[in-house]
C-alpha distance (Angstrom), angle and dihedral (degrees) to the residues before:
residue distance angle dihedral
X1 . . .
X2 4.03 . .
X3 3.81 105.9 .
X4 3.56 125.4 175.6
X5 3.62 117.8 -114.8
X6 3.99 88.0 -118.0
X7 3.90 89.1 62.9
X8 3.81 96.8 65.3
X9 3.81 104.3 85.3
X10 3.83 124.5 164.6
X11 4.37 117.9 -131.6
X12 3.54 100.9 -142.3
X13 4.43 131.2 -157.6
X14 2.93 121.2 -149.3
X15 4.39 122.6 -139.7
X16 3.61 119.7 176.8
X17 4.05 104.5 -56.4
X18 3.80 86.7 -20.8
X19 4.29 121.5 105.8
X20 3.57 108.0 -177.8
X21 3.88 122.2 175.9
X22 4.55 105.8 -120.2
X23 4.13 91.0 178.0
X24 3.40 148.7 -3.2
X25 3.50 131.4 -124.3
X26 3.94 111.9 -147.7
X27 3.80 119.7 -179.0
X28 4.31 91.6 -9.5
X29 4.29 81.9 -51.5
X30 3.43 129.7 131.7
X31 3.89 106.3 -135.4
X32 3.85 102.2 -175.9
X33 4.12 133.4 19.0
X34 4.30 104.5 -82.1
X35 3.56 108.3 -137.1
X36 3.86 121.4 -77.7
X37 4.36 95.8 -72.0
X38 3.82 80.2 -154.4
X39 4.02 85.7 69.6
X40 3.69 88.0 62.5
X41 3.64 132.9 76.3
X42 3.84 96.4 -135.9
X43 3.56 97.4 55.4
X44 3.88 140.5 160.3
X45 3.93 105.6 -141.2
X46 3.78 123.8 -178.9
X47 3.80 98.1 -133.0
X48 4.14 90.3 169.8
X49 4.16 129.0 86.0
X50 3.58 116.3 -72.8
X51 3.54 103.6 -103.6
X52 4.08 129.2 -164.7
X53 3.26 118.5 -80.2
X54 3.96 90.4 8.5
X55 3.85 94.7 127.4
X56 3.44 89.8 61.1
X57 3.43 101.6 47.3
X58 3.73 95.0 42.8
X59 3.33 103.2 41.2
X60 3.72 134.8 156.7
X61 4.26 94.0 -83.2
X62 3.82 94.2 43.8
X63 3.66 89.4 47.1
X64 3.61 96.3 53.6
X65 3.89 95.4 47.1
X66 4.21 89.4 47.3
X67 3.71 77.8 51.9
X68 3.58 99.5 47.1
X69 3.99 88.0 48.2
X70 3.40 101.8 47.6
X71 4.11 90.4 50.7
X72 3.98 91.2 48.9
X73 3.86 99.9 36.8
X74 4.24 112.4 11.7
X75 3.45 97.8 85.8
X76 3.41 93.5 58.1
X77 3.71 97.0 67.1
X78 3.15 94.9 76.6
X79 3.77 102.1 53.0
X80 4.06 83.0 50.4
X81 3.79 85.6 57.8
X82 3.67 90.2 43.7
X83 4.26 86.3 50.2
X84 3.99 87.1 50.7
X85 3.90 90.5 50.2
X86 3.61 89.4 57.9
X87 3.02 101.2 49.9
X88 3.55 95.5 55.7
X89 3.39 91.6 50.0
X90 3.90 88.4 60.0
X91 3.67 86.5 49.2
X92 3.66 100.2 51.8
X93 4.03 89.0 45.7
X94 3.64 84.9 65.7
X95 3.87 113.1 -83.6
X96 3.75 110.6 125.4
X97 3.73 106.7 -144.3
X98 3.92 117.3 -101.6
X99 3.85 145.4 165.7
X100 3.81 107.1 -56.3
X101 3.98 112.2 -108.3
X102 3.68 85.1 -151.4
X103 3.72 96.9 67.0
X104 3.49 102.3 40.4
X105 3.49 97.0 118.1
X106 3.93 99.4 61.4
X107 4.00 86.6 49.9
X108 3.72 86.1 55.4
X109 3.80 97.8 31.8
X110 3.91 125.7 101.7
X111 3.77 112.6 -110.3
X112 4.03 141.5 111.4
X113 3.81 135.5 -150.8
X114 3.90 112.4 -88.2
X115 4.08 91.3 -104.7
X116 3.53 148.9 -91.1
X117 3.34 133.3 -69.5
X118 4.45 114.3 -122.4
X119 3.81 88.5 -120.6
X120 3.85 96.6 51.8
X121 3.67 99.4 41.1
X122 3.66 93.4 98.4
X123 4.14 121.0 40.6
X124 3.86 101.9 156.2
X125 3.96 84.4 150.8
X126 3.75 133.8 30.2
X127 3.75 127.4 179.4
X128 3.49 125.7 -164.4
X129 3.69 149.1 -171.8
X130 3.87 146.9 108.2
X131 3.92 130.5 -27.7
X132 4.07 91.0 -101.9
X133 3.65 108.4 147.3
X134 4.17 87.2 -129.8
X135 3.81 92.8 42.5
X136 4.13 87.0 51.5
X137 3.24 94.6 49.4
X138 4.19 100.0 42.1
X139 3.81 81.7 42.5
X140 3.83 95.2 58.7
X141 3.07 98.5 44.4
X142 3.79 104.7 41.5
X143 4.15 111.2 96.8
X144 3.44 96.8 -73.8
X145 3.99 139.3 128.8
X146 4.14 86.8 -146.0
X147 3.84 147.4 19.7
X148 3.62 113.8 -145.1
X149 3.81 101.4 -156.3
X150 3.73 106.2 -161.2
X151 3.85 136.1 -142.7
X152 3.23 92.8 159.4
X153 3.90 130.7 58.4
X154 3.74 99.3 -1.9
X155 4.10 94.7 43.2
X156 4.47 121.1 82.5
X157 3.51 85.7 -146.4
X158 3.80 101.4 -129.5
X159 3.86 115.2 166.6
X160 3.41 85.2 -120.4
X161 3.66 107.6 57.3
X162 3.89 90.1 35.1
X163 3.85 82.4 62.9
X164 3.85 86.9 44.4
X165 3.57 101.2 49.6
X166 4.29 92.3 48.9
X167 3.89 91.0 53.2
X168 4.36 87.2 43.5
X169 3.22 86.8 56.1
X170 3.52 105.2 43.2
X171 3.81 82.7 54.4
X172 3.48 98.5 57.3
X173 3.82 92.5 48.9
X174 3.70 83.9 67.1
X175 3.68 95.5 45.9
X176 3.93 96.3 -121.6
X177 3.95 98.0 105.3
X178 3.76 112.2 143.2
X179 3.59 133.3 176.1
X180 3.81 130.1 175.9
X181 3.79 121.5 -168.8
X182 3.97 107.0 -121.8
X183 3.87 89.2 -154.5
X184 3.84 100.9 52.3
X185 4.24 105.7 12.1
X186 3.82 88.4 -122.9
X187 4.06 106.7 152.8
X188 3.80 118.4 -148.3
X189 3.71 124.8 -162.9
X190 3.91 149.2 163.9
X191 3.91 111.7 -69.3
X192 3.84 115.8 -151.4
X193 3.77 116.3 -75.4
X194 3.73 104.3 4.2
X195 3.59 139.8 178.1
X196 3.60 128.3 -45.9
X197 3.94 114.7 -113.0
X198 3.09 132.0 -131.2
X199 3.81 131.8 168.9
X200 3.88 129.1 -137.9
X201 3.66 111.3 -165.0
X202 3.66 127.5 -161.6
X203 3.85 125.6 -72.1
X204 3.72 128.9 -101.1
X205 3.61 99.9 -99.3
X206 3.83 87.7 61.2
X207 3.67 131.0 94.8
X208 3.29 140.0 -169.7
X209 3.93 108.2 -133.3
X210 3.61 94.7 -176.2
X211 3.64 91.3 69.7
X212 3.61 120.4 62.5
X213 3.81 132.8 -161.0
X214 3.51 116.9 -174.0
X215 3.94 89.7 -12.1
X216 4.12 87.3 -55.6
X217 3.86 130.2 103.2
X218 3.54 112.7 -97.6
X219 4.08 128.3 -129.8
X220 3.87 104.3 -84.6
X221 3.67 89.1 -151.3
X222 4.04 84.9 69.0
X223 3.64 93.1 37.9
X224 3.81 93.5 53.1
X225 4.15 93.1 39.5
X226 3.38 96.5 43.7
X227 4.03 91.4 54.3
X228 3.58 93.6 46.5
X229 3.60 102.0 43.9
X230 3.90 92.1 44.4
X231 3.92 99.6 49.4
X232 4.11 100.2 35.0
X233 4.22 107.4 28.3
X234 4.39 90.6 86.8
X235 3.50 91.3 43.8
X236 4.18 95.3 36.6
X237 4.47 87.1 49.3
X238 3.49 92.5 44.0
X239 3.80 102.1 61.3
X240 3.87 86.5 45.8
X241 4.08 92.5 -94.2
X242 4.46 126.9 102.4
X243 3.49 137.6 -146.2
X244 3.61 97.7 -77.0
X245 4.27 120.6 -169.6
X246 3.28 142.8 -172.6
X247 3.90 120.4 -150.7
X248 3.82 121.7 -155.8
X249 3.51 134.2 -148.5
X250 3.59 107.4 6.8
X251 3.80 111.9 168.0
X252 4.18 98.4 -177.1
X253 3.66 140.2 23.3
X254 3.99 90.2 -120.7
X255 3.79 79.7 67.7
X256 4.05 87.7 48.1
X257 3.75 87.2 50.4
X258 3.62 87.6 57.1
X259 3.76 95.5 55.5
X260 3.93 84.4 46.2
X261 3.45 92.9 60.0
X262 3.86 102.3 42.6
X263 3.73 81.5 50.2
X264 3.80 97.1 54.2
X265 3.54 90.1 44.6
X266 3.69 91.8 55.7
X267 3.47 97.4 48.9
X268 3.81 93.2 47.7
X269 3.55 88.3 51.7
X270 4.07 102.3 53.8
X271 3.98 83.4 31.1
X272 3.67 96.5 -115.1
X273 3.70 116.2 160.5
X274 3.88 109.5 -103.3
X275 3.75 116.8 -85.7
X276 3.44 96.5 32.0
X277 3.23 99.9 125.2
X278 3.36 111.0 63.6
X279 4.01 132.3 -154.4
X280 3.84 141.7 -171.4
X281 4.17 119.0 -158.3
X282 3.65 122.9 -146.0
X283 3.78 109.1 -143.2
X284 3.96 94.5 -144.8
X285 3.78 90.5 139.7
X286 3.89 123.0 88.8
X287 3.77 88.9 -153.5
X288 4.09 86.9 53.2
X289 3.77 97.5 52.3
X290 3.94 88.4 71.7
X291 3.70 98.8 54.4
X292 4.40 95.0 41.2
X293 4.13 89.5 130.5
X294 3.84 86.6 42.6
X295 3.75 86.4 58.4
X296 3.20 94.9 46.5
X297 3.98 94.4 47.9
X298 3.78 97.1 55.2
X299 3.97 95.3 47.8
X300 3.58 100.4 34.6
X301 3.94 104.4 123.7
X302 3.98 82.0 53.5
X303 3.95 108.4 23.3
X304 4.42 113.3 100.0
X305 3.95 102.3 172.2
X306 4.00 142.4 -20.6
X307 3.47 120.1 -129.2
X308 3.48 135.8 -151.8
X309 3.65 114.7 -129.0
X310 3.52 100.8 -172.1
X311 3.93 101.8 -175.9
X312 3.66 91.4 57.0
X313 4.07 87.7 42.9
X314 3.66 87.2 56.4
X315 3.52 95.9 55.2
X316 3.79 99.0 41.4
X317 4.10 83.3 50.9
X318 3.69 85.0 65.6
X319 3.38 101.3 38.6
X320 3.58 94.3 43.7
X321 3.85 97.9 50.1
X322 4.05 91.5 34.3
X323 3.92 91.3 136.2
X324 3.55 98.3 49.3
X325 4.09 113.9 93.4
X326 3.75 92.7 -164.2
X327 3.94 95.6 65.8
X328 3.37 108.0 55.2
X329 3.90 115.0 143.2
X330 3.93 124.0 -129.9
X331 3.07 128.7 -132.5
X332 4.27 109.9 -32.5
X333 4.08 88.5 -127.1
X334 3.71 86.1 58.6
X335 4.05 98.2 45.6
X336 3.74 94.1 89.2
X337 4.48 130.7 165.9
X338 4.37 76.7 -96.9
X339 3.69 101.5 73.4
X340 3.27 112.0 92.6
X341 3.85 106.2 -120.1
X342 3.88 85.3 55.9
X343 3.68 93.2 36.1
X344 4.13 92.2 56.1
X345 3.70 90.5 41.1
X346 4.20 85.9 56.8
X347 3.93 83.5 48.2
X348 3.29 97.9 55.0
X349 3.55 108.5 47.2
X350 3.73 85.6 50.5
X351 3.84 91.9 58.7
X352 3.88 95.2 39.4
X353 3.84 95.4 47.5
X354 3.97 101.0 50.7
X355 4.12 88.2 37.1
X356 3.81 81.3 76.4
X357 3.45 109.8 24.7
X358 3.58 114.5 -89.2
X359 3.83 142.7 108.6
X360 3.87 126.6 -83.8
X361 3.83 111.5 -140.5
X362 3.48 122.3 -154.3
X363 3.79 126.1 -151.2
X364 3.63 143.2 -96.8
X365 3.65 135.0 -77.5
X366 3.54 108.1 -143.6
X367 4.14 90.4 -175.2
X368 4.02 113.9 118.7
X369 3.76 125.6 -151.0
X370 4.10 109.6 -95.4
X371 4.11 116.5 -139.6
X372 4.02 78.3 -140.8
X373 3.52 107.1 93.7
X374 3.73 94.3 -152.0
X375 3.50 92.3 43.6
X376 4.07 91.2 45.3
X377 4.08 91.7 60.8
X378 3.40 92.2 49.9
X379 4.15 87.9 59.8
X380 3.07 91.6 53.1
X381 3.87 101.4 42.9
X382 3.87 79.2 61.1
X383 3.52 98.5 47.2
X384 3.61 89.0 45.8
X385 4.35 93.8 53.2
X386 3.85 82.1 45.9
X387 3.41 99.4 53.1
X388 3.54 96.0 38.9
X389 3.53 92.2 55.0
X390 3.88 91.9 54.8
X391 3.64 90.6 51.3
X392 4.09 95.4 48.5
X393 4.04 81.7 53.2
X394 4.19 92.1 59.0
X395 3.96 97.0 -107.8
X396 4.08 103.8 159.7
X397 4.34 76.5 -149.6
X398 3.52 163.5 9.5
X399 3.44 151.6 -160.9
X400 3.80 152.5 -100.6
X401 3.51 147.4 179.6
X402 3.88 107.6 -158.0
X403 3.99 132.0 36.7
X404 3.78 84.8 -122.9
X405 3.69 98.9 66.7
X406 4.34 88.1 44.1
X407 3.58 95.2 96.9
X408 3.61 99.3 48.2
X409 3.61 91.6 55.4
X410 3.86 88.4 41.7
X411 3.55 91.1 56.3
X412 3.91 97.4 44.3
X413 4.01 87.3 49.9
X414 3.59 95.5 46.4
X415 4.12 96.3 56.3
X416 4.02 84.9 47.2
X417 3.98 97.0 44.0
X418 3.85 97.9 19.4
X419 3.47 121.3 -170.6
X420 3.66 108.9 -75.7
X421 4.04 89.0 63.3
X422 3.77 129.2 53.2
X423 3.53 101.7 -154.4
X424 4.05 146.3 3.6
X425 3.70 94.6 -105.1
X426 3.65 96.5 118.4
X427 4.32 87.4 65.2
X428 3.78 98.1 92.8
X429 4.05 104.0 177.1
X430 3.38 83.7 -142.9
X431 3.54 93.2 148.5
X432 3.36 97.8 48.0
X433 4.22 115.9 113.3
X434 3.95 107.5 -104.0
X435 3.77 106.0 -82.4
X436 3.97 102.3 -118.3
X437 3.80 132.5 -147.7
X438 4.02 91.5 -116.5
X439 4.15 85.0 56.7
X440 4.06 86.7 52.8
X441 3.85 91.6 53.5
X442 3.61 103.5 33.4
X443 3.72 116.6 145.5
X444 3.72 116.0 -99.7
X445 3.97 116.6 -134.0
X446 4.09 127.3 -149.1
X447 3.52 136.8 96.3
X448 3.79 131.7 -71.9
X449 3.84 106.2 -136.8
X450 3.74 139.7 -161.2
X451 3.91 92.0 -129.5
X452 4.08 91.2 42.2
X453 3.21 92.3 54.2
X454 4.29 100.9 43.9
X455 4.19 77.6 43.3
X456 3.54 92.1 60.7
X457 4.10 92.8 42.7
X458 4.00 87.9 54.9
X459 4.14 86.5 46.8
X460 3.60 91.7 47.7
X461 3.68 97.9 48.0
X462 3.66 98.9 38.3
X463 4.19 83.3 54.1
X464 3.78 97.1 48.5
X465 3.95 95.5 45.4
X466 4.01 97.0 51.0
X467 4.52 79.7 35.2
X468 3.67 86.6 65.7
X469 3.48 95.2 40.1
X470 3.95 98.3 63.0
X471 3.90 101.1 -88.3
X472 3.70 130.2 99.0
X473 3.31 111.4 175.3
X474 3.95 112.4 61.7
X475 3.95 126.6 175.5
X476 3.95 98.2 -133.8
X477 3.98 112.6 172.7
X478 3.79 97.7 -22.4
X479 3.53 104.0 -47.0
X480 3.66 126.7 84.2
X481 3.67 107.2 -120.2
X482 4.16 119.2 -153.5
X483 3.62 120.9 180.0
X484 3.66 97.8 -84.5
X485 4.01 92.9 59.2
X486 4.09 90.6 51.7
X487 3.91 79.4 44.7
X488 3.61 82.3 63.1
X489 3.43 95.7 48.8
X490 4.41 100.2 50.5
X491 3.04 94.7 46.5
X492 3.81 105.1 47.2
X493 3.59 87.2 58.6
X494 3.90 93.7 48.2
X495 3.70 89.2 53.7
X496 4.09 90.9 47.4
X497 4.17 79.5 57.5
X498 3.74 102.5 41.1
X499 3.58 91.6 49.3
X500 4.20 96.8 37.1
X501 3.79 93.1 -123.8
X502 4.17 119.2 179.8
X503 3.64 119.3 -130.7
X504 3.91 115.7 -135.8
X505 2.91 102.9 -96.9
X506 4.37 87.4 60.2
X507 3.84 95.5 -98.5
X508 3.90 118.0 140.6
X509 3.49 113.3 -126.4
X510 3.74 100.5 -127.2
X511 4.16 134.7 165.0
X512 4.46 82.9 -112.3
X513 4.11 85.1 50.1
X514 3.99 96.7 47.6
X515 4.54 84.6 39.9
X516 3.91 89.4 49.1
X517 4.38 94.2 40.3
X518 4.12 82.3 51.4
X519 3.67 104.6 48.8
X520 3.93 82.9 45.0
X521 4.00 94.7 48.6
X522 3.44 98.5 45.8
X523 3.64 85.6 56.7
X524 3.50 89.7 56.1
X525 3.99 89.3 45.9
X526 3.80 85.9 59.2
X527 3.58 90.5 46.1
X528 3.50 89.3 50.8
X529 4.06 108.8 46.5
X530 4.05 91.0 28.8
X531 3.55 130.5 -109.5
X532 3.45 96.2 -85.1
X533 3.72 90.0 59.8
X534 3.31 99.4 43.8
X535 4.13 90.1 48.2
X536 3.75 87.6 56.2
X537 3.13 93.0 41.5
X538 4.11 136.5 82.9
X539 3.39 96.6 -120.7
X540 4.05 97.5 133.9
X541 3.76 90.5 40.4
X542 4.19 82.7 50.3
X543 3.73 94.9 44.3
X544 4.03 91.4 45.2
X545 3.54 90.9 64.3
X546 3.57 103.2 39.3
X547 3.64 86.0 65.5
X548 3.50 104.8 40.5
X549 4.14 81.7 49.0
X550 4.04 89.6 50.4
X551 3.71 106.0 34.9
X552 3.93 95.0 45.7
X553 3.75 112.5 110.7
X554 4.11 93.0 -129.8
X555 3.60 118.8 59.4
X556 4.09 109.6 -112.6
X557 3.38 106.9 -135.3
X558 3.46 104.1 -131.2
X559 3.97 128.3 -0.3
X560 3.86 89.5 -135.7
X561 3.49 90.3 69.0
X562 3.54 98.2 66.8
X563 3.92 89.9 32.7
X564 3.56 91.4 57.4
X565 4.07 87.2 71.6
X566 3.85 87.6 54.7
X567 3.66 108.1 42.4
X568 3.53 122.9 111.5
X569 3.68 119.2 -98.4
């Protein structure tokens, strides 16, 4: 085995004035047994279910990093949660958010991104979704340039398929994924040159309580980077690829600093040159938007391209701007990439991203094919005017949700890009008028209605109940719903309440209305999927916490939070 004299590092314990070396780590390997962690205060501890395959995935190098990480960098989290408190605070006393004053000379500075990697110079087409062995393989090899494979918003985070989804991916790394359907014997497998991977890990505001440190949850943004990075980067580098993330809901660049440093530090530590791992940020945050370049700035030796993920940027425009009576949203049907808050916020990332060098992302299509033929062109005459518009704007790529809708993107992307160019970087919107804060947080006009708003309680519970049942990404009425599109759909009707909003049709959105539209909906619900279903089902559980979640005088942040308590593990 050739290993560079940098790979050999010693894992020291410490005893009274004593530091003796217990193992060596040689090329990221563990070489000998560490001492039992449980001997140590500062511990990691697996406090959930031995799962299959968990040995291998949590083994004793990838437990030493994860415990390495969560001593240097865990207990920051919290004061980064504390820091987006604040700042909400401020907001809800009455100052809009806006570009930072402090900052203003890296938005006006001269500097670029370190570069992009060969394999993720062009991403016309995306596809996401959750770290199912079927789903990774359909997903790689649908007609796409990447595979977003998603711990995040389109993952129930059981303990079980967390553990799944780290050893499906470490399989397809190496090419040998399998999967053969039990209920029809139809074997899936890797095509020839698929999709590039790339793993989005769970949020800050996530932990993973299955993994203690110091008898605490740990970050499951660490958990979930650690694993991936540790099991896939040899095999990723080898065949001329990385370990490439994405990173959800940042709301600052002191949070992007973070990720900088726990980068750095991993790279230092398996003596990887810097900006080898490489990252792309969804701007899903209304805070975030203002501070893009910031972003940008602090992770530019590893940054490649923001994207805007618009569901979750819907739902933190509500949330962030909850006291304010002049921005309440419509309907969510009629919140579409063409309003103008959304429409400047497209704009902008466009212009910010190719100023310095990296990609623009566009967002997802939610839309599923329809067996309906009639039904199934007019999907894809609004992916199409979706995509289209995302294209017109500069975006180097978009999203989707199913295989089906792939070549419809494709196509769109490929008459924008065309073939002799990999990307959109050369549009520069240079021209464009400076994008202002008043643009960003523009009111958005269209009627609340009495069937938008019992559509979005059917959504919502629908989401929850198969949430808390292990699976996070649901077709519901032809679009496939994650958690930040029944995000959308809570917390539009908790904002109708807080701020006493009338439907249409004249009724008062009350607590009693939204109680009476849910008892009524989930009959319909039952109606819907069947009594059987619904009996063996969580439906009550589901429809229990949508209304403590919608009736409760303070906004809960997110409606995994509490979910996390009732999912199945």
């Amino acid at each position: 085995m050739d290993i560079s004299i940098c790979e050999i590092k010693p894992v020291y314990r410490q005893s009274g004035n004593n530091v003796q070396p217990i193992t060596w780590i040689i090329g990221g390997e563990m070489m000998e047994p560490v001492l039992n962690r449980l001997e140590t205060e500062d511990a990691i501890q697996i406090v959930g279910s031995t799962q299959s395959g968990q040995e291998s995935v949590l083994n004793e190098g990838a437990l030493t990093l994860l415990e390495v990480l969560c001593r240097e960098f865990g207990s920051q989290v919290p004061e980064l949660l504390a820091k987006r408190r604040a700042k909400q605070q401020r907001i809800e006393s009455g100052q809009l958010p806006d570009f930072l004053p402090e900052t203003r000379a890296i938005r006006e500075g001269e500097w670029q991104i370190r570069g992009i990697p060969h394999d993720l110079q062009d991403r016309r087409v995306e596809i996401t979704g959750p770290v199912d062995r079927k789903m990774i393989i359909n997903a790689l090899n649908a007609n796409v340039k990447v595979f977003m494979a998603d711990f995040e918003d389109s993952l129930s985070p059981s303990w079980q398929k967390v553990i799944e989804g780290q050893l499906n991916l470490r399989d397809a790394v190496r090419g040998d994924i399998q999967y053969t359907a039990p209920e029809t014997g139809k074997h899936y497998a890797l095509n020839d040159n698929p999709a590039v991977l790339i793993c989005r890990v769970r949020g800050l505001h996530l932990i993973e309580k299955h993994v203690e440190f110091n008898g605490q949850g740990i970050p499951a943004a660490l958990f979930d980077f650690c694993l991936y990075f540790y099991h896939n980067y040899r095999q990723l580098l080898a065949k001329g690829s990385g370990p490439y993330f994405y990173i959800p809901k940042l709301e600052s660049h002191i949070e992007a600093r973070w990720w900088a440093k726990v980068f750095a530090f991993v790279e230092e530590r398996f003596c990887l040159a810097p900006g080898t791992i490489k990252c792309t940020c969804l701007i899903e945050t209304l805070p975030a938007v203002f501070e893009m370049e910031e972003i940008l700035y602090e992770l530019r030796s590893n940054i490649v391209a923001l994207n805007c993920g618009r569901w979750d940027y819907i739902f933190s425009y509500i949330k962030t701007l909850k006291s304010y009576s002049d921005r309440i949203l419509p309907d969510r049907q009629a919140v579409t990439m063409d309003k103008p808050f959304l429409s400047a916020y497209s704009r902008l990332l466009v212009k910010t991203c190719h100023k310095r060098g990296a990609l623009a992302m566009g967002g997802m299509a939610a839309f599923i094919p329809a067996k309906d033929p009639e039904q199934n062109a007019a999907v894809l005459a609004k992916v199409r005017g979706d995509k289209e518009l995302e294209a017109r704007n500069g975006h180097d790529g978009t999203w989707v949700a199913h295989p089906g809708l792939a070549d419809t993107a494709m196509a769109i992307f490929n008459d924008y890009i065309g073939e002799e160019n990999q990307n959109q970087l050369h549009i520069t919107r240079d021209v464009d008028a400076p994008i202002l804060a008043s643009e960003l947080l523009a009111p958005c006009e269209g009627e609340r209605t009495e069937a938008g708003m019992r559509l979005n309680i059917r959504i919502a519970l629908q989401y929850i109940e198969a949430w808390i049942q292990g699976n996070g990404c649901v077709p519901i009425y032809g679009l496939m719903e994650d958690a930040a599109t029944a995000e959308i759909s809570r917390t539009s009707i908790w904002q109708w309440i807080q701020h006493e909003q009338k439907l249409s049709n004249g009724k008062l959105v009350t607590k009693e209305l939204f109680r009476d539209m849910l008892a009524e909906e989930l009959a319909n619900v039952e109606s819907e999927v069947g009594s059987e279903r619904f009996t063996q089902g969580r439906y009550t559980q589901a429809a229990t916490l949508l209304e403590e979640i919608t009736t409760s005088d303070e906004l809960v942040d997110f409606l995994t939070l509490p979910g996390y308590q009732l999912l199945i593990q």
